[in-house]
MOPAC internal coordinates of N, CA, C and O (Angstrom, degrees):
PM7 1SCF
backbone

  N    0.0000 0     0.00 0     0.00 0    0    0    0
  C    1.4446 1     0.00 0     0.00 0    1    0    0
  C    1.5135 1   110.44 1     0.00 0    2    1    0
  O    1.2310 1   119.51 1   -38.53 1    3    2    1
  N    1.5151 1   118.54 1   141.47 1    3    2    1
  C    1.3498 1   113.00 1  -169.76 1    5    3    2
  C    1.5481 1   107.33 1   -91.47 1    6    5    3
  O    1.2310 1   118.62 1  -176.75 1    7    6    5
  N    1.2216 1   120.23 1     3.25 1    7    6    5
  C    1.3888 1   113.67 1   175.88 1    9    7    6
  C    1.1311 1   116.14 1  -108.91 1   10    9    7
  O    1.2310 1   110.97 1  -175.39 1   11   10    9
  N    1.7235 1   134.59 1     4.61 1   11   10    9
  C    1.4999 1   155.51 1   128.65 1   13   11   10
  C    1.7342 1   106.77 1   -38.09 1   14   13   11
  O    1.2310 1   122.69 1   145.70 1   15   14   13
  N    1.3118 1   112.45 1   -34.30 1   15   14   13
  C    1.6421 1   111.50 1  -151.70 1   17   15   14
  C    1.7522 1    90.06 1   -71.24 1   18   17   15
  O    1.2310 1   127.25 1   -21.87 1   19   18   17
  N    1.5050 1   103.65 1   158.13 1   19   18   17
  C    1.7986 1   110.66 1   170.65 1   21   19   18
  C    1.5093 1   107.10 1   -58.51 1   22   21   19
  O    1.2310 1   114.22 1   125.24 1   23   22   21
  N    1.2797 1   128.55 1   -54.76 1   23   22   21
  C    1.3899 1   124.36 1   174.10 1   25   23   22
  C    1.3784 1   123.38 1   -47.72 1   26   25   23
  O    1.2310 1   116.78 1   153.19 1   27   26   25
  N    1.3533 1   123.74 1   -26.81 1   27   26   25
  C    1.7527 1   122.98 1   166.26 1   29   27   26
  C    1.1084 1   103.87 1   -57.04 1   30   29   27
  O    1.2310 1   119.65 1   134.45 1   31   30   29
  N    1.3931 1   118.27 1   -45.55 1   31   30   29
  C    1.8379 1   129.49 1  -174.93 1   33   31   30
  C    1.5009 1   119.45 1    -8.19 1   34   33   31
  O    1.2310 1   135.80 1   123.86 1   35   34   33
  N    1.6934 1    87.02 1   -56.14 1   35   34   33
  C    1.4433 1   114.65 1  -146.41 1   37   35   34
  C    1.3895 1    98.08 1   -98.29 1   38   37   35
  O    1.2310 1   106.97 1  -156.16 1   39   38   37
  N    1.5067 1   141.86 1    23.84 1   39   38   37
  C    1.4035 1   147.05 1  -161.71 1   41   39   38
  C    1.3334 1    93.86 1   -99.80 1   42   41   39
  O    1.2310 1   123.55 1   -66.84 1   43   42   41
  N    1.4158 1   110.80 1   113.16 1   43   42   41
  C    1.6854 1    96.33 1   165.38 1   45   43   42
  C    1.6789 1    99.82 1   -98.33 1   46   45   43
  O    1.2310 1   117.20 1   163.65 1   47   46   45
  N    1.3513 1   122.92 1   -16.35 1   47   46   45
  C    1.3326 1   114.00 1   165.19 1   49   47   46
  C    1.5345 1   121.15 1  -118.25 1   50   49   47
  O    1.2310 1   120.89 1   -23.94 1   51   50   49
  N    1.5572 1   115.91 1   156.06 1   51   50   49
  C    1.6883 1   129.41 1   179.79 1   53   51   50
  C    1.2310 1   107.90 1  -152.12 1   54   53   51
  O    1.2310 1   129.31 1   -53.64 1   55   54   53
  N    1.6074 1    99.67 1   126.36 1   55   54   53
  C    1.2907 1   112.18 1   158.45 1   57   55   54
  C    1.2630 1   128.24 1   -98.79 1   58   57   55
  O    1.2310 1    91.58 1    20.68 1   59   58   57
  N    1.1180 1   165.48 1  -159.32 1   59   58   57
  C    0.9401 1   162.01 1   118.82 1   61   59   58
  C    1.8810 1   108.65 1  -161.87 1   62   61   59
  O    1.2310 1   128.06 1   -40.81 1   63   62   61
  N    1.6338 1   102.08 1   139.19 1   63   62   61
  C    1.8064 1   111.18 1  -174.24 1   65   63   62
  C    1.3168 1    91.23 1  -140.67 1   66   65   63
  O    1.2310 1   125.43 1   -32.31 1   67   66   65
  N    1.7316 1   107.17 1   147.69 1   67   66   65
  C    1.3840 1   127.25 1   145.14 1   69   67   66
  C    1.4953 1    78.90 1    80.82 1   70   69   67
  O    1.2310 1    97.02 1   175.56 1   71   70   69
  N    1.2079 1   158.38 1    -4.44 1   71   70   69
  C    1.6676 1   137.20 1   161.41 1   73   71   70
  C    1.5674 1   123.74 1   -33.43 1   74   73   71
  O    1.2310 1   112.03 1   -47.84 1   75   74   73
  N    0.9729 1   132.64 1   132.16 1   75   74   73
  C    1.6730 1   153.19 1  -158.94 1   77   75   74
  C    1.5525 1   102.44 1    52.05 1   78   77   75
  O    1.2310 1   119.56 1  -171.84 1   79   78   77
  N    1.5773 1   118.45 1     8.16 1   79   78   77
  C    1.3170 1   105.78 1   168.27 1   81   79   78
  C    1.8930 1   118.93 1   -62.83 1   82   81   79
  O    1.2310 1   129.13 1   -44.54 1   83   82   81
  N    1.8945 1   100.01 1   135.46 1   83   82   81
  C    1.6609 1   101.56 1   177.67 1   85   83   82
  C    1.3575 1   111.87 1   -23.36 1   86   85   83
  O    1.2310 1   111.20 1   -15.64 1   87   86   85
  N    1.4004 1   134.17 1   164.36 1   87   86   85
  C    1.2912 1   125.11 1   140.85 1   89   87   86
  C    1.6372 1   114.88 1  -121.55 1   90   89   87
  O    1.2310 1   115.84 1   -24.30 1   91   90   89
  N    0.8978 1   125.50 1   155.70 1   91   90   89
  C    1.9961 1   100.99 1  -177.95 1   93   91   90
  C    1.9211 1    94.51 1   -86.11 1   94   93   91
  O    1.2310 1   132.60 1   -29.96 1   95   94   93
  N    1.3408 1    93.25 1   150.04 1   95   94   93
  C    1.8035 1   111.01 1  -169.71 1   97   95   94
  C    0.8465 1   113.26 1    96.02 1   98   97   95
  O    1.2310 1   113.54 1   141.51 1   99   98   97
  N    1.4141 1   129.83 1   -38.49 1   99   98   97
  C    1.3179 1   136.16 1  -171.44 1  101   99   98
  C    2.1228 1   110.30 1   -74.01 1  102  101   99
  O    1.2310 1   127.55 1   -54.75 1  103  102  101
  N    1.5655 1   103.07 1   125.25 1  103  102  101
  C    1.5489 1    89.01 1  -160.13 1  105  103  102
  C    2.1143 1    87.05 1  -106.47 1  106  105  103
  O    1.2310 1   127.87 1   178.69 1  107  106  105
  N    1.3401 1   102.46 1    -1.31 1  107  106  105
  C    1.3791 1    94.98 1  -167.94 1  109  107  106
  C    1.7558 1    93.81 1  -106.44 1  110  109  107
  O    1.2310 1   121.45 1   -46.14 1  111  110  109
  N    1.3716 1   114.82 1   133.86 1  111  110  109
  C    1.6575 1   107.24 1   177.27 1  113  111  110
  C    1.4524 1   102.55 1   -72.58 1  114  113  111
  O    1.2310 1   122.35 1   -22.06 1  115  114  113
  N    1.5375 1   113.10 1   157.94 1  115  114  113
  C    1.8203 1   108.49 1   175.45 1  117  115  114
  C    1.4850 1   104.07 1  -109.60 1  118  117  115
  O    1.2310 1   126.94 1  -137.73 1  119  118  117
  N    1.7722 1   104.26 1    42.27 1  119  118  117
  C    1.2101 1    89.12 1   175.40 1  121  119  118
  C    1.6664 1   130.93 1   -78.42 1  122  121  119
  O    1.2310 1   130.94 1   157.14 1  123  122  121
  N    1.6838 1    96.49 1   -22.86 1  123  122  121
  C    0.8401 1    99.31 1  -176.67 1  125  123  122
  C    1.5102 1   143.41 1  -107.13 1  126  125  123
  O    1.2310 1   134.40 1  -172.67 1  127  126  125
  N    1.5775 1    89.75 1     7.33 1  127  126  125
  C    1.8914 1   117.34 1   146.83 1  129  127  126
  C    1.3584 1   117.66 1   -47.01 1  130  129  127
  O    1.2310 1   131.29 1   116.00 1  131  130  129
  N    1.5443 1    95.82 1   -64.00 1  131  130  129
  C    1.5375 1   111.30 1  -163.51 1  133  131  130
  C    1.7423 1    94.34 1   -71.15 1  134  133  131
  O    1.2310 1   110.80 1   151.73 1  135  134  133
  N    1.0978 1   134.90 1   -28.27 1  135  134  133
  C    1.7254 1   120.14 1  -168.94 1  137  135  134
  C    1.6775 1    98.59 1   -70.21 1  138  137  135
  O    1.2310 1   129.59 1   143.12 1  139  138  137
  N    1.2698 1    99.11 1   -36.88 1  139  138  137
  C    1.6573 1   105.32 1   179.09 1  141  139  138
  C    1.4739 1   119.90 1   -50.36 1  142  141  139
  O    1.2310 1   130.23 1   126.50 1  143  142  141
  N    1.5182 1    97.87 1   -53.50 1  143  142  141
  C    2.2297 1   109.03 1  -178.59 1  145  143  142
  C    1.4051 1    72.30 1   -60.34 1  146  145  143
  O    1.2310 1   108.64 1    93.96 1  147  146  145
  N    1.7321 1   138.86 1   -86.04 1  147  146  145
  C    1.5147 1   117.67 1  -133.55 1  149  147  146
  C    1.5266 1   102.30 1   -50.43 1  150  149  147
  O    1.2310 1   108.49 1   142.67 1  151  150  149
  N    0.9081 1   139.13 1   -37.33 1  151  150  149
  C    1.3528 1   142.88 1  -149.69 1  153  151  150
  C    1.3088 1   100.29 1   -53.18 1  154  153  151
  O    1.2310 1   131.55 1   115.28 1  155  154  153
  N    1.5768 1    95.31 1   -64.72 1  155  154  153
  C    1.7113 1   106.30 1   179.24 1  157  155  154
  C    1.2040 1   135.82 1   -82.42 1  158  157  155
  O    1.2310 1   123.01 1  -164.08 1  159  158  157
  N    1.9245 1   111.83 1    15.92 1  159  158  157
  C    1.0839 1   124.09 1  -173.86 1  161  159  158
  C    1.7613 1   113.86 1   -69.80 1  162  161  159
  O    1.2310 1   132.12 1   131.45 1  163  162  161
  N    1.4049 1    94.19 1   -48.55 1  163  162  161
  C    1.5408 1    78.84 1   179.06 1  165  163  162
  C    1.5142 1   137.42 1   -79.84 1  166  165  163
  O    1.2310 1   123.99 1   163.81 1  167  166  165
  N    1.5364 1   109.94 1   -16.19 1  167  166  165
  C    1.7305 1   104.25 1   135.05 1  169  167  166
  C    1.3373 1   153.00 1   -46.49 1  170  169  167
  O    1.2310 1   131.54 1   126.95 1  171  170  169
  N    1.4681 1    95.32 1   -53.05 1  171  170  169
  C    1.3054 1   117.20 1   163.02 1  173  171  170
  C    1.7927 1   133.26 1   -42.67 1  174  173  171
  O    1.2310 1   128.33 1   138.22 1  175  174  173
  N    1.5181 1   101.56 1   -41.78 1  175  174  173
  C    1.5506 1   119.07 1  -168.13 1  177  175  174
  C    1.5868 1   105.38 1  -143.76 1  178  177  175
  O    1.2310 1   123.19 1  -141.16 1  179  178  177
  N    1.6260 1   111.50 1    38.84 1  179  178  177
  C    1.7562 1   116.35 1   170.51 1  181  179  178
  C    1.4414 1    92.81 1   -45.08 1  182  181  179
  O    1.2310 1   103.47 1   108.29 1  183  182  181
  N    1.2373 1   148.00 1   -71.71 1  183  182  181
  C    1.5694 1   121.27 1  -177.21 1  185  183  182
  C    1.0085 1   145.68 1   -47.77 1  186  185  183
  O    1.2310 1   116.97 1  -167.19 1  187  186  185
  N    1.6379 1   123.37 1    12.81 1  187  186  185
  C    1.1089 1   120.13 1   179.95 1  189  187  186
  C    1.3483 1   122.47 1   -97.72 1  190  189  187
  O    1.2310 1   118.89 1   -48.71 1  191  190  189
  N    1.9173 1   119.72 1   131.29 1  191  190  189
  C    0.8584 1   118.03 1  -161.16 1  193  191  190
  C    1.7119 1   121.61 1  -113.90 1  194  193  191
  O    1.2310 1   128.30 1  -162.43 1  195  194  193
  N    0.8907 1   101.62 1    17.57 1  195  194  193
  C    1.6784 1   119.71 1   162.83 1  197  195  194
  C    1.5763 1   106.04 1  -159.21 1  198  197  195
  O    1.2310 1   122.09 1   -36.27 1  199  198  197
  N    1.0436 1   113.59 1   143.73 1  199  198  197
  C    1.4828 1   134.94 1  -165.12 1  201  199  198
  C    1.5646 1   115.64 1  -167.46 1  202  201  199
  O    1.2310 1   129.15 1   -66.43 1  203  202  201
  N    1.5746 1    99.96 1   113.57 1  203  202  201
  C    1.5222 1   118.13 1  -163.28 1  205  203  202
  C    1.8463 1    97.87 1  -129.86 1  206  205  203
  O    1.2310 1   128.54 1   -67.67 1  207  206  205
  N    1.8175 1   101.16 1   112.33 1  207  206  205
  C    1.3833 1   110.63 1   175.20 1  209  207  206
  C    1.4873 1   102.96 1  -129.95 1  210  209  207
  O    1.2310 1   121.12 1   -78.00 1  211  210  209
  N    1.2331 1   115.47 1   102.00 1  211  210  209
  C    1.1384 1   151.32 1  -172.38 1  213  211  210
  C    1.2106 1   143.55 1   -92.57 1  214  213  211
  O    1.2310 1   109.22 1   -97.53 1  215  214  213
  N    1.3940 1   137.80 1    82.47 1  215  214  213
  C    1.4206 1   129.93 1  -174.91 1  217  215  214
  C    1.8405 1    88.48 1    87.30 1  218  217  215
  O    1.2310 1   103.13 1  -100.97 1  219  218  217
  N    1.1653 1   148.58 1    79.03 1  219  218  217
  C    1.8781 1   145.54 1  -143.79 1  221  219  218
  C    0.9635 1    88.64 1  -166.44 1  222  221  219
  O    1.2310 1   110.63 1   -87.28 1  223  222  221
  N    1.5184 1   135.23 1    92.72 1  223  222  221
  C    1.3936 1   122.43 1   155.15 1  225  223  222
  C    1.5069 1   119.98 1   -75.84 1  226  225  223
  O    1.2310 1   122.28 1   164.63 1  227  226  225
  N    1.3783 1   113.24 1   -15.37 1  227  226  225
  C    1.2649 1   122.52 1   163.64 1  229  227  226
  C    1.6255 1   102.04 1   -52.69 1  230  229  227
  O    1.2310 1   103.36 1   147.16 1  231  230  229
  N    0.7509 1   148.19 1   -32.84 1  231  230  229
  C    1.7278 1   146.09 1  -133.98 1  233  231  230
  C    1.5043 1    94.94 1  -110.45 1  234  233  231
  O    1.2310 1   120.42 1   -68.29 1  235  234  233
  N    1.3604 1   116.80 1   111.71 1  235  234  233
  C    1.5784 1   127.75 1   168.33 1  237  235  234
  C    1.2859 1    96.42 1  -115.24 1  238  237  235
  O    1.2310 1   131.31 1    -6.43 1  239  238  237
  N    1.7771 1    95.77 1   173.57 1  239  238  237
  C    1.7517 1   127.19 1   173.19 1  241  239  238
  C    1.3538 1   112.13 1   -24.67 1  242  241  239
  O    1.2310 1   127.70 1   115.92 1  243  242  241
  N    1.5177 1   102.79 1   -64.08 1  243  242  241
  C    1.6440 1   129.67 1  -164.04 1  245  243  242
  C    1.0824 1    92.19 1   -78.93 1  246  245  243
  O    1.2310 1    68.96 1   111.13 1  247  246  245
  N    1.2427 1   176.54 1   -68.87 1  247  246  245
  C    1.6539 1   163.63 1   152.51 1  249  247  246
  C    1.0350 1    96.58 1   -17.74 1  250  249  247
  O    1.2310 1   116.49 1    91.67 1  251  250  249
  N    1.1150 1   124.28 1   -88.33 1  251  250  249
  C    1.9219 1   131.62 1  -161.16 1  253  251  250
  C    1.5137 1   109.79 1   -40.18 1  254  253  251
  O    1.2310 1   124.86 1   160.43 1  255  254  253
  N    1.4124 1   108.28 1   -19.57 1  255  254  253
  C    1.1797 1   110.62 1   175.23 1  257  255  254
  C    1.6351 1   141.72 1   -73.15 1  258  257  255
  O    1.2310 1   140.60 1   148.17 1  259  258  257
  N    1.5231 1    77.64 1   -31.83 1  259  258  257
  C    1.6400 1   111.16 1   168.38 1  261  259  258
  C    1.4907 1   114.78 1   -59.89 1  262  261  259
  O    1.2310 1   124.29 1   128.25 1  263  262  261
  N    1.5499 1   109.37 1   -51.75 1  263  262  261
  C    1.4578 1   102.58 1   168.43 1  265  263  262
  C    1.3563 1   137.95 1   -33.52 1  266  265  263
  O    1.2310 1   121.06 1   140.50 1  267  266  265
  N    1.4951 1   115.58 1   -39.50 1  267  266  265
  C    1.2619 1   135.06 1   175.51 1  269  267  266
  C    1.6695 1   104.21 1   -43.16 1  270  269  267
  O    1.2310 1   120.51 1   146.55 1  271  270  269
  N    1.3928 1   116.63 1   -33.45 1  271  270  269
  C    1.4870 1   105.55 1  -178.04 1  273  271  270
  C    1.9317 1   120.39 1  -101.00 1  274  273  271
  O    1.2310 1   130.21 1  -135.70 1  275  274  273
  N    1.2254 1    97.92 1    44.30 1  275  274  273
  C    1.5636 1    99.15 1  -176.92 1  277  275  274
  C    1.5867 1    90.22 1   -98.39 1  278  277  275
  O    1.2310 1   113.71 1   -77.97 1  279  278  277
  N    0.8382 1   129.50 1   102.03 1  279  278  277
  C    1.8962 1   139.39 1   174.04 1  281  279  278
  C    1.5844 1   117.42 1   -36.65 1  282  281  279
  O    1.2310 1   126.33 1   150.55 1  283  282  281
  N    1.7861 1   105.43 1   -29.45 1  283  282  281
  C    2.0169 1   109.20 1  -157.30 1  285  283  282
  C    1.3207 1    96.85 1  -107.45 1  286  285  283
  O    1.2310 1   109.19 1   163.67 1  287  286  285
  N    1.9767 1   137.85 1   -16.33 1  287  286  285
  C    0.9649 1   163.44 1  -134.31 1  289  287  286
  C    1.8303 1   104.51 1   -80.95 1  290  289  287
  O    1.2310 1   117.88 1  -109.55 1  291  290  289
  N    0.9660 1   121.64 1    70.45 1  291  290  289
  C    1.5093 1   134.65 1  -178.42 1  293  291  290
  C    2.2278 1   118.61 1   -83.63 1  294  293  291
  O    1.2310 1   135.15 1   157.72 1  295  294  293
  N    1.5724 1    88.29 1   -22.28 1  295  294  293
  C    1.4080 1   104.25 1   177.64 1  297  295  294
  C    1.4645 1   130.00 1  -112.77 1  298  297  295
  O    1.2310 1   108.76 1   -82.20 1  299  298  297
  N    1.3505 1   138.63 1    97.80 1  299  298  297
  C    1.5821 1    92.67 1  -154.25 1  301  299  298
  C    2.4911 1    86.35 1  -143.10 1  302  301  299
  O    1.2310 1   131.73 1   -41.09 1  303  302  301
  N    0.9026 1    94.96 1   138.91 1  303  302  301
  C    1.5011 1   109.67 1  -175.21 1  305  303  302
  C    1.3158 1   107.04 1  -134.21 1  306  305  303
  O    1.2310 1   134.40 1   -61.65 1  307  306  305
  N    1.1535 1    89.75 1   118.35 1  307  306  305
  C    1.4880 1   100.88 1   153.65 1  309  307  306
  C    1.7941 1   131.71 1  -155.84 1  310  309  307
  O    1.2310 1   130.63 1  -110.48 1  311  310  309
  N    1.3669 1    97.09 1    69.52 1  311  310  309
  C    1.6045 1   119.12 1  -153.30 1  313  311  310
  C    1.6660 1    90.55 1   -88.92 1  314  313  311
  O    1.2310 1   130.33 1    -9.06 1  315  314  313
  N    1.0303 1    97.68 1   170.94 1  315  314  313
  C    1.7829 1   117.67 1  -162.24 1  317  315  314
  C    1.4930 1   119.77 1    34.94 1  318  317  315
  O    1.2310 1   131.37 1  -130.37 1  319  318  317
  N    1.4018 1    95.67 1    49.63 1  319  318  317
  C    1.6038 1    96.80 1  -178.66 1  321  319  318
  C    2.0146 1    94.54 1  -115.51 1  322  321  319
  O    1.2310 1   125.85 1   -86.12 1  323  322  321
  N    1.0027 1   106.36 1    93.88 1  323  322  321
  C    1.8805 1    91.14 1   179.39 1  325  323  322
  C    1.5920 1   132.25 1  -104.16 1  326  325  323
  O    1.2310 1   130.07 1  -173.77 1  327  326  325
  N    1.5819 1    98.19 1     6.23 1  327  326  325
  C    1.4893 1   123.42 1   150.26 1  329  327  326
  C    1.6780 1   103.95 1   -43.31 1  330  329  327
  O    1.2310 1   114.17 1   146.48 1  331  330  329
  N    1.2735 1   128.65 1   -33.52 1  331  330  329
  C    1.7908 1   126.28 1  -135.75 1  333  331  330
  C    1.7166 1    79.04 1  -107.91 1  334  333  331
  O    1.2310 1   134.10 1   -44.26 1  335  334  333
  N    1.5640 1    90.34 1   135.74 1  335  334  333
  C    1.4596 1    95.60 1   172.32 1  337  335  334
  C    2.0907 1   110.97 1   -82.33 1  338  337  335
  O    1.2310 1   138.80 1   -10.56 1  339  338  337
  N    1.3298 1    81.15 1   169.44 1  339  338  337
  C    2.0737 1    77.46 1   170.58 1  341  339  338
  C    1.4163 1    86.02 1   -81.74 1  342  341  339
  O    1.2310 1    95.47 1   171.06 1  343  342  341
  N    1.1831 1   160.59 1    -8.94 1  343  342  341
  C    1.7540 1   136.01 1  -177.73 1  345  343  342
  C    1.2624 1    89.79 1   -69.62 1  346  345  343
  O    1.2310 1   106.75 1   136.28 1  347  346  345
  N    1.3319 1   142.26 1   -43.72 1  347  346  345
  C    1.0676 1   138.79 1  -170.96 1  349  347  346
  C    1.6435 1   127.93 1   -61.16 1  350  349  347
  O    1.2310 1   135.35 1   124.84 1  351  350  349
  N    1.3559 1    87.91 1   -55.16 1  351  350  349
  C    1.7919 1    98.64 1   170.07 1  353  351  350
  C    1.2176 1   123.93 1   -57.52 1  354  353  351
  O    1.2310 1   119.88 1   154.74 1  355  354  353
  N    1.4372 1   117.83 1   -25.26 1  355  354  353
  C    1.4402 1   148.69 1  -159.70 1  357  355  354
  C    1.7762 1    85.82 1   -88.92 1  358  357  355
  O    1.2310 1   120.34 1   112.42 1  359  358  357
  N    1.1163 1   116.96 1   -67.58 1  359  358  357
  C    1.5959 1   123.08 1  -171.25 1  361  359  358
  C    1.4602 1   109.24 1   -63.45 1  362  361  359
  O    1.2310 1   117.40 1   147.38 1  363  362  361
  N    1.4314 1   122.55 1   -32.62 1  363  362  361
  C    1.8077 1   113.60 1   177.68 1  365  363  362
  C    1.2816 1   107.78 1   -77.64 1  366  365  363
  O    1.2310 1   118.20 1   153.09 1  367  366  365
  N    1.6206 1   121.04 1   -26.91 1  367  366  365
  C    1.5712 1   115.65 1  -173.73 1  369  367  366
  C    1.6824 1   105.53 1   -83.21 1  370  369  367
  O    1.2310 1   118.65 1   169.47 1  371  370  369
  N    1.2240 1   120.19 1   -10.53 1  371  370  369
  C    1.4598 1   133.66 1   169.15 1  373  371  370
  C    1.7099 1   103.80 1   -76.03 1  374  373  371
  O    1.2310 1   129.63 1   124.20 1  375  374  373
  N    0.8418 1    99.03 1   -55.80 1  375  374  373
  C    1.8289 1   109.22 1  -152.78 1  377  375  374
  C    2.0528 1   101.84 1   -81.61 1  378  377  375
  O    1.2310 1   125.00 1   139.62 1  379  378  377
  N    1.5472 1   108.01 1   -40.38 1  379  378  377
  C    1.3759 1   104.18 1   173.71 1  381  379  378
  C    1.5724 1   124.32 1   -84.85 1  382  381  379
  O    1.2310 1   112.01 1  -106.06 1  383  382  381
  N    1.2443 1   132.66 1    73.94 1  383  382  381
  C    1.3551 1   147.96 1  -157.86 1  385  383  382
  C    1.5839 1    96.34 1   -56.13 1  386  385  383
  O    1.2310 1   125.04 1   156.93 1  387  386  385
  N    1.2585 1   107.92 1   -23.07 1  387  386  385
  C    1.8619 1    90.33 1  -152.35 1  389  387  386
  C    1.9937 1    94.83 1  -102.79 1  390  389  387
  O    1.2310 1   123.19 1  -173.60 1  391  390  389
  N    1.3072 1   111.50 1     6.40 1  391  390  389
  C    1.6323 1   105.49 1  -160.76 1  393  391  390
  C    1.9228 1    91.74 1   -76.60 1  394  393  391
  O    1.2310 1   121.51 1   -18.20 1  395  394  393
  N    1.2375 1   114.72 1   161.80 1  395  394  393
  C    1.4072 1   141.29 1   172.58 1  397  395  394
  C    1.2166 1   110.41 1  -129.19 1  398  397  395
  O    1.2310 1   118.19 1   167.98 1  399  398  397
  N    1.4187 1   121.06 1   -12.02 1  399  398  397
  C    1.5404 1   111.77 1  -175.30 1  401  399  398
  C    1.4448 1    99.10 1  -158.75 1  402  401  399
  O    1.2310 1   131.35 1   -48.96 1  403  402  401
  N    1.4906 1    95.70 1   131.04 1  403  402  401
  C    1.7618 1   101.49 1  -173.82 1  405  403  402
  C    1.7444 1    95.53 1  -145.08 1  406  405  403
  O    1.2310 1   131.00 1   -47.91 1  407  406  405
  N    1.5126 1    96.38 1   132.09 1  407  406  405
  C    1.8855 1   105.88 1   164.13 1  409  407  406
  C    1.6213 1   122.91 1  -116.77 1  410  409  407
  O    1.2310 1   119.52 1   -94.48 1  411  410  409
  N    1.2817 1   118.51 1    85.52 1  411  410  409
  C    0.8283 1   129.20 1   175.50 1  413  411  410
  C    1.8272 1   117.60 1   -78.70 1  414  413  411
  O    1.2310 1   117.56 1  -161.93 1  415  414  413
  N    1.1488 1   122.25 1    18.07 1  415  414  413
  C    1.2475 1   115.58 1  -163.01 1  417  415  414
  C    1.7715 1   113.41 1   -82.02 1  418  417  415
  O    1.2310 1   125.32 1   -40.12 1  419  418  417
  N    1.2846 1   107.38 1   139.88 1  419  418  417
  C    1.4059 1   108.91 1  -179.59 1  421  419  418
  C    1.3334 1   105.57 1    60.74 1  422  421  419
  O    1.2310 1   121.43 1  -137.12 1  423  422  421
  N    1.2677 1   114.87 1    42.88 1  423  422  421
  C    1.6298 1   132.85 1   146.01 1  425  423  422
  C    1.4153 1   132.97 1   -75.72 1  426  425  423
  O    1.2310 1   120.10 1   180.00 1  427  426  425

């Protein structure tokens, strides 16, 4: 996994869009790759201090939830996701004390 590698380490920023989105050809969904990286995202990259998951149909409650524990996390997006309930949005803007900038749009 590339976000295991020492060089992810050092990411104070991540984007990532359109993850477990269909692709045409593709006969296997990646949904359930990509639930795996989020899973381990916030272990993986506790330093990251803006983090934008975007347009993620991979990305549920119980993931999104996880985010809440990245400690350095001042930036955090995750607009066109409308799977995600507002309990949710409601609980990261509670739980991440240190953010200044949040995109919740088309949640």
């Amino acid at each position: 996994q590339a976000l295991s590698q020492p060089a992810a380490r050092r990411l104070a920023s991540l984007r990532i869009s359109g993850a477990g989105a269909p692709r045409s050809g593709c006969d296997v969904p990646l949904v359930d790759a990509v639930q795996e990286v989020l899973f381990d995202l916030p272990a993986e990259l506790a330093q990251l201090s803006s983090l934008a998951l975007n347009s993620c149909p991979a990305l549920n409650d119980a993931l999104a939830e996880r985010l809440g524990s990245l400690p350095r996390l001042t930036s955090l997006s995750l607009a066109e996701n409308p799977q995600l309930s507002q309990e949710i949005v409601t609980s990261l803007l509670q739980r991440c004390a240190g953010l200044t900038e949040a995109d919740f749009s088309f949640c």
